[in-house]
N, C-alpha and C positions, 0 to 999 in steps of 0.2 A: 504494500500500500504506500502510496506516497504524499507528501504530505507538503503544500505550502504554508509559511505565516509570513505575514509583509508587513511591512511599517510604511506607510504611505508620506511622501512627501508632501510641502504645501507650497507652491512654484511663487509666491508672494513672497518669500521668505528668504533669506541668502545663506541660510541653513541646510537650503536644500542642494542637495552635489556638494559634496567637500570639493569636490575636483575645481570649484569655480572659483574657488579662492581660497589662498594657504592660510587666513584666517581661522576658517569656518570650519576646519580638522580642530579645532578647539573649542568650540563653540556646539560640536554633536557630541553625544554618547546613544551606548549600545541601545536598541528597544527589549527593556527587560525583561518588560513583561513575558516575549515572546519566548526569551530565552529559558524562563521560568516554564513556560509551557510543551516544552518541547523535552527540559527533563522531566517530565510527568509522562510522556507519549513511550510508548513500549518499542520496544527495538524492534520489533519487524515492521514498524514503520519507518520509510525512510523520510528525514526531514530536511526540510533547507527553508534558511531563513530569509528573507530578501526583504533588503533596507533597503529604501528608494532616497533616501540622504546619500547615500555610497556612489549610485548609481541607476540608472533606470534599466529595464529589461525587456527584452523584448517577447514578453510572455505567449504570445501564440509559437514562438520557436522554441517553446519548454516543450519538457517532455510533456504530457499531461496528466494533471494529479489526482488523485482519488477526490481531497478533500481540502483547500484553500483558508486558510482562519485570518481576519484582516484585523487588526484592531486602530483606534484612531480617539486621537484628542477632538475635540472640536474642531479645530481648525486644520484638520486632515482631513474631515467625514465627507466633503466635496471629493478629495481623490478615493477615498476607501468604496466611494461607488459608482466610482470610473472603474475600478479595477475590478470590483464585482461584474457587474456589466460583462466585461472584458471575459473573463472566464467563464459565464454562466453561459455565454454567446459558445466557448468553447464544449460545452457540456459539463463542467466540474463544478460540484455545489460545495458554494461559499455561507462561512459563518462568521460572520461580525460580533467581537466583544468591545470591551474597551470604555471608556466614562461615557463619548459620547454615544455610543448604541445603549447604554444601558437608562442616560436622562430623556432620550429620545428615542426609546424603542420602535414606538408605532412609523416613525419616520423611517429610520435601518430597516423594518421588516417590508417596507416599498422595494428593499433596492438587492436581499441577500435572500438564500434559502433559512436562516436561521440565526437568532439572535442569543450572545449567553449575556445577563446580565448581573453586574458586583463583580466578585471574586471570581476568576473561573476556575480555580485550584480541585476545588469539591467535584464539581461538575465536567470536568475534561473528561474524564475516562466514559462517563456516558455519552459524551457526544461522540468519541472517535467511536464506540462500539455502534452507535447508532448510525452511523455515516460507515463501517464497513457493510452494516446490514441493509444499510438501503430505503432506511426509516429515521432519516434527521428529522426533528421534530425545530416546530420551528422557535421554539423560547425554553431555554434553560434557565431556571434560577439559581443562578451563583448565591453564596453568603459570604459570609466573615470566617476565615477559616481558623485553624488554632494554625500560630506563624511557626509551630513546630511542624506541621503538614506540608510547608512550602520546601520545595526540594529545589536541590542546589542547582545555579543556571547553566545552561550549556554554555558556557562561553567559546570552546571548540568551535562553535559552527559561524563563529563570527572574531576570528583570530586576526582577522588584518584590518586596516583602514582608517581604526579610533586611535585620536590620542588620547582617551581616558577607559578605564572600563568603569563598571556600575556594581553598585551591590543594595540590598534593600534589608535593613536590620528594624525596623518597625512598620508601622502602618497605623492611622486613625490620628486623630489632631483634637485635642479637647478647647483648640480655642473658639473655632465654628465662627469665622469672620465671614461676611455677608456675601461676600467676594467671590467666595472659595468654596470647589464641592468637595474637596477630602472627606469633610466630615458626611458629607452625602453617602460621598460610595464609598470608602474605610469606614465609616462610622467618628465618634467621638470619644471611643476609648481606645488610650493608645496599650498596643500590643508589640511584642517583644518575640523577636526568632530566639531560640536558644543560642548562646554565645559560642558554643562549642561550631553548630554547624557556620553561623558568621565567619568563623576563621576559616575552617575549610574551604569555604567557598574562594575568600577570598585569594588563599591562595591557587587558586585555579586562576585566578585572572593574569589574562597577559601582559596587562601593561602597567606601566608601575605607578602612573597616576590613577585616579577612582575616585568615581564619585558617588556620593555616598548620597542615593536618589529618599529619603525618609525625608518627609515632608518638616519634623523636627526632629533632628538625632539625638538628643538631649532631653527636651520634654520640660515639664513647665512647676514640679511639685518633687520632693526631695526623692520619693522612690524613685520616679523616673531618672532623677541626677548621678542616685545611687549606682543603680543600672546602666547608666553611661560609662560613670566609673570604672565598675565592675569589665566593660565592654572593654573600654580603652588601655586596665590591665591587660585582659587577656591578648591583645593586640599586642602591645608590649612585648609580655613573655614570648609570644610564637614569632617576633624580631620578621616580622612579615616583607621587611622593606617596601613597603608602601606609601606615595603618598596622597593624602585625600582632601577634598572639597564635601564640606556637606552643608545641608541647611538648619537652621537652629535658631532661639530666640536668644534676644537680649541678655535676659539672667545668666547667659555664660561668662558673661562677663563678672557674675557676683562672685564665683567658685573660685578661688587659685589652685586648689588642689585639680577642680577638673581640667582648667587650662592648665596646666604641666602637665595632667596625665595626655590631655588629649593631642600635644605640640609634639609627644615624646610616642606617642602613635602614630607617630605622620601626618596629622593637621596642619593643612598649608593654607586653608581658606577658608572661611566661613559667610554664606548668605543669609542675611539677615533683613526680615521683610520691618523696614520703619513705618512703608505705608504716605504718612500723611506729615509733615510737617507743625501742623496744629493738632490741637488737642480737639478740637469739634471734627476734624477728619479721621482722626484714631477714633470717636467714639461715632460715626456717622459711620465706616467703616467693622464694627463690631470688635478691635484690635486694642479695649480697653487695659490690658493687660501691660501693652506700652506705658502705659500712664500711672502705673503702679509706684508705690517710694519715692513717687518727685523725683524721676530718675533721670540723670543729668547725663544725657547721650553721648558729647565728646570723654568725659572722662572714661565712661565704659565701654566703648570703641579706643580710645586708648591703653585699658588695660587687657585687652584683649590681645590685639599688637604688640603690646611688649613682651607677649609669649612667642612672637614674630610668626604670627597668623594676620593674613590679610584679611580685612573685612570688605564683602559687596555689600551695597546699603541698596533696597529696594523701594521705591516710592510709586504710585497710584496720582493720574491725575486728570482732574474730571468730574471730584466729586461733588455734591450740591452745595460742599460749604466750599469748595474752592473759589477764588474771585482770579483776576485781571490781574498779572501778576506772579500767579503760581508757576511759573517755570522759572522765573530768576530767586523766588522762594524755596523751589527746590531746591536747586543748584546750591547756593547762598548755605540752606541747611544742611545739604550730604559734605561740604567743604568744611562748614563750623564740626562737625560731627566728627570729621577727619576721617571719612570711610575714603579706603583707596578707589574704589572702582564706585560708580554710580550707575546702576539697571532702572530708568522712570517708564514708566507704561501708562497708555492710557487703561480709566476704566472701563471694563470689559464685559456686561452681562452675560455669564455664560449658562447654559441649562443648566436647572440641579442647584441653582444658588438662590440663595434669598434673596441678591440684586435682580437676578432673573424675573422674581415671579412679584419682582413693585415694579420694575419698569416696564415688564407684560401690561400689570394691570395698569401701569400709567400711560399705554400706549406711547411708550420711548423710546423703544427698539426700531432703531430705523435703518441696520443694514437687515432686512429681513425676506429677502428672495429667497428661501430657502428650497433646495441644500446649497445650490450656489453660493450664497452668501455666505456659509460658515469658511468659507478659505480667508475671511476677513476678520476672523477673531483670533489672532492672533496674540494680542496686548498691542500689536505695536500700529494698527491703525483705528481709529474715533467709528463707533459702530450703532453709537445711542444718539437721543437727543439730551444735550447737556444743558443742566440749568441757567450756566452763567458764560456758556462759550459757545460759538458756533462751530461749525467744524475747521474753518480756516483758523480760528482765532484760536483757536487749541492746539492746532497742528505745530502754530506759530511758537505757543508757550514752550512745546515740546523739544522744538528747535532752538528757541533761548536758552531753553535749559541746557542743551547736548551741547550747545557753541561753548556756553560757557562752564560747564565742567572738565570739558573737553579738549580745549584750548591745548596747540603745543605747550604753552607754558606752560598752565597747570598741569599736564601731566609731565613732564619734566618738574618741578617744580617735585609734583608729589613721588618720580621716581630719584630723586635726587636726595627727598629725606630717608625712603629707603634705604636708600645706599650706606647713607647717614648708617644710619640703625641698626645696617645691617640684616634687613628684614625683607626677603626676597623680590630685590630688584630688580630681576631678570622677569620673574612672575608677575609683576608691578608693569612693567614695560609691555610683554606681549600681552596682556588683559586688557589694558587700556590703551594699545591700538587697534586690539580688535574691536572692543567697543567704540571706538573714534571711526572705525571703520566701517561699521555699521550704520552708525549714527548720520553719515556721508550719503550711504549707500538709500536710508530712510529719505532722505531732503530733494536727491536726485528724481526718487519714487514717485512724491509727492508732485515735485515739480511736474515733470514729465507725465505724469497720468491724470493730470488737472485735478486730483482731490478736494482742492483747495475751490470751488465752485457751493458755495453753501447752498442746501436746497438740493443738490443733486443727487441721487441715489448712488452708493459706491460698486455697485452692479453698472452703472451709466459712465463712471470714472474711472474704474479699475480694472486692468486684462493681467496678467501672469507675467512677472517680472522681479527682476533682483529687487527685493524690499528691504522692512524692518525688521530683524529678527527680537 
């Protein structure tokens, strides 16, 4: 039996082809999920996995397969049923998981033979028996599974290409920001792999950078900190030579013991969502947790770094408390903050979220051709109606912001205090050209595909081109 899984590209995006720019080998990691699903599939199946970020293929000269599993973010689900189409035209029944098949099922089952929705860990082995039998059914209910159930990723079937590999040592987010569907599909109790198989996994990975895909690696209340802990000894002990990027909150900053354990694991980065610059944006946001102790952001961005971990600082912009302004407010506060690299995204209703279902009912959603339309949720292009900007005059703030974070100086400026410090310069330097490069690659986008037309529909503006990642 043979067996495809694909990660679907998004052609707005400069993420898609590494081959287009020596950047953007930096800027992809593996699709884990698939890799996680393919150690579950029994060896008389044979599998291959096919990134459309690597490369595209030219699938009618496959061999032809039993059985196709596509999965897709949002702003994939536009190509996830291209490619369906594409197969099913061939004879081969496709089954779509993933966040967005599972917030938008009734929509996925327009376009696949079969949807799994959540978790598909529980549920795999019934779908490949069902699809050798010749009775796919068309909705599976995934759950929450116990994270000792997840088995270790095939990284083999995807040995060349990345400069980073991935590993997933939790799942589920107890902050539940308005924003954000983790807590949708993880849920909002965070869970924990066993530590033993975290190491094994990781030493399966090929490449020595990793990123370390848990939505918070750290967690937000002392057991969870505990368990980090406990994590980043045993990392320690098995001298794994790794090093890693993960995402995490603030209070990492409060622990010295966890930053030394976690610097002395191979912590090279850490992403860290601020959100909002104001405190009526952190709490319009649901991201009150920022606002906790009167907590004074450049100091704990600085003592983060002096475990010579870099900090990404993440901001949101768009929201209804935002005013005229908010791009050089950005900028202004990821600089005072001292975060080395600066990630701002517009706000982005995506299915599954609580921004979703007020700006449904407030009739806001105004890239809404769908599915067409979801190649344009991204983050990185304006997809609502915003209360205090239009779409050009947002585009504009966004572009204030990148000019001026971005600036040769300032990042010379901020890889020059590295150097200083001592605190990885070289990772200082390629970060913040690739974001500078991006950031270019966004303004050209714009320009050139007339976005900037308020009132327009972004179906009426936008065709398939190096974007914003």
């Amino acid at each position: 039996m043979r067996l495809y899984l694909i990660n679907p590209f998004n052609p707005l995006v400069s993420l898609a082809n590494v081959k287009a720019s020596r950047w953007n080998r930096y800027r992809v990691w593996k699709p884990l999920g698939l890799l996680v699903l393919a150690g579950l599939t029994p060896p008389d199946w044979d599998v291959t996995i096919l990134d459309e970020n690597l490369s595209l293929s030219d699938y009618a000269s496959l061999p032809r397969p039993d059985l196709v599993g596509v999965t897709a973010f949002t702003s994939q689900a536009s190509r996830a049923y291209e490619i369906a189409a594409e197969f099913r035209r061939l004879g081969a029944p496709v089954v779509m998981g993933g966040i967005h098949a599972t917030m938008c099922r009734a929509e996925a089952l327009e376009h696949v033979d079969s949807v799994v929705t959540g978790e598909a860990e529980g549920v795999w082995a019934q779908v490949l028996s069902d699809a050798r039998a010749g009775r796919l059914q068309r909705t599976y209910e995934g759950h929450h599974v116990d994270m000792a159930d997840v088995p270790p990723a095939r990284n083999d079937l995807l040995s060349e290409g990345y400069a980073f590999g991935a590993i997933q040592t939790t799942r589920g987010c107890p902050l539940n920001c308005n924003f954000c569907s983790v807590s949708a599909f993880n849920g909002n109790k965070y869970r924990h792999r066993p530590i033993d198989q975290v190491i094994d996994e990781m030493r399966s990975i090929r490449e020595k950078w990793v990123l370390v895909v848990d939505d918070n690696l750290i967690g937000i209340n002392a057991a969870h900190l505990a368990r980090a802990k406990e994590l980043f000894r045993a990392m320690i002990a098995a001298d794994l030579g790794k090093k890693w990027i993960g995402q995490v909150t603030i209070n990492m900053a409060d622990d010295e013991e966890l930053l030394d354990l976690a610097v002395r694991a191979g912590c090279r980065g850490v992403f860290i969502g601020f959100e909002s610059p104001t405190a009526e944006g952190l709490v319009e946001v649901g991201k009150k947790f920022n606002l906790l102790k009167g907590r004074n952001f450049r100091a704990s961005v600085r003592r983060i770094q002096r475990h010579n971990i870099l900090v990404v600082g993440s901001f949101i912009m768009g929201l209804d408390s935002d005013e005229p302004g908010i791009g050089r407010r950005i900028a202004q506060a990821a600089s005072s903050y001292g975060v080395d690299i600066l990630n701002a995204l517009f706000l982005t209703p995506l299915p599954g979220t609580r921004l979703w279902d007020r700006m449904m009912s407030e009739d806001r959603i105004a890239a809404k051709d769908f599915p067409n339309d979801w190649r344009f949720y991204t983050l990185g292009f304006p997809t609502a109606h915003y209360r205090n900007f239009s779409w050009s005059s947002l585009v504009a703030e966004m572009n204030s912001c990148d000019r001026r974070f971005y600036s040769l100086w300032r990042i010379l400026r901020r890889v020059a205090e590295n150097l200083l410090r001592r605190r990885r310069p070289l990772l200082s330097l390629v970060s913040n050209l690739s974001y500078r490069n991006n950031t270019r690659l966004s303004r050209v986008s714009f320009g050139e595909l007339n976005l900037l037309r308020d009132g327009a529909s972004p179906r009426a503006t936008l065709r398939p081109a190096g974007g914003f990642a």
